[in-house]
N, C-alpha and C positions, 0 to 999 in steps of 0.2 A: 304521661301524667305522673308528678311524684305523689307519693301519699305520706301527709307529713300530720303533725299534733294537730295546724291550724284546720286540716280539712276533717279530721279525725273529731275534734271538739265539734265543727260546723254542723257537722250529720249528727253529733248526739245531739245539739241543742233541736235542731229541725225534729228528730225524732227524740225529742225529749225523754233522752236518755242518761243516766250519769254513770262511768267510769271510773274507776280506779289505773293509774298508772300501769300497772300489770294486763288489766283488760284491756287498756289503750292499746298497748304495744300488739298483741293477738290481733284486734283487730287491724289494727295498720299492714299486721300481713295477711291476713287474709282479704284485705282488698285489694294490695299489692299482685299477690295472686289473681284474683278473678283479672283486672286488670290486666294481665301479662297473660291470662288464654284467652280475654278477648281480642287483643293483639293480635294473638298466634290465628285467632280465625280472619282476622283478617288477610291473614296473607295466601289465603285459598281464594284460586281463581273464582267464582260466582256466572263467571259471564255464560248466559243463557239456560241460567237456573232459575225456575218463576219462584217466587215468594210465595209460603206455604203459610196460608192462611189457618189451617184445620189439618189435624193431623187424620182423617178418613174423607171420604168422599162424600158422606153422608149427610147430608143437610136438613136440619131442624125435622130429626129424628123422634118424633112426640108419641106418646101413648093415647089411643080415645080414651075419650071422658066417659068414665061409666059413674050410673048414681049409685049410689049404695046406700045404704039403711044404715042408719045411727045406732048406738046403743044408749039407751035410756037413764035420762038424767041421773036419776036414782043410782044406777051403775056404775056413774063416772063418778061420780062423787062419795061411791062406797070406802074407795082408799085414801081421799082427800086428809090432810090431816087436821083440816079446819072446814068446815064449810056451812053457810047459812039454812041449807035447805035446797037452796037455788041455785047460790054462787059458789066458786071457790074461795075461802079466803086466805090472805096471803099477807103477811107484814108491810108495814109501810115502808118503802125505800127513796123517796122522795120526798126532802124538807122543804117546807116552806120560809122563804125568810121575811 
């Protein structure tokens, strides 16, 4: 696979990125690279290596649920830098149009 400006520009626009000329070329080798050791892995035998799903054995390794005790509202809202009494409050960051 070459890695050329046209695939270079394709993937910033998908990830809507913009480059400069300088940053283009950097990354053209560094996918170049990646590129050329996924290559190189492929040309390792595989046959009757199973697919490694999970790097341990261990499966859906979970903690019990313990309850615990809350600390009181009044508490949580001692550091607040705003707060009604009840709520936190916090700036609007969502316009309306």
């Amino acid at each position: 696979m070459e890695v050329n400006d046209a695939l270079v520009q394709n993937l910033a626009n998908l990830a809507r990125l913009q480059f400069n000329e300088q940053e283009k070329e950097i990354i053209k080798g560094d996918l170049q690279r990646m590129i050329h050791f996924v290559d190189k892995l492929n040309e390792l035998d595989t046959t009757g290596v199973e697919p490694l799903l999970h790097m341990t054995d261990a499966i859906n390794v979970l903690r019990e649920d313990v309850v615990k005790g809350s600390i009181p509202r009044e508490e949580a809202l001692k550091n607040a830098p705003d707060s009604d009494g009840t709520f936190f409050k916090v700036p609007k960051v969502i316009k309306k149009d």
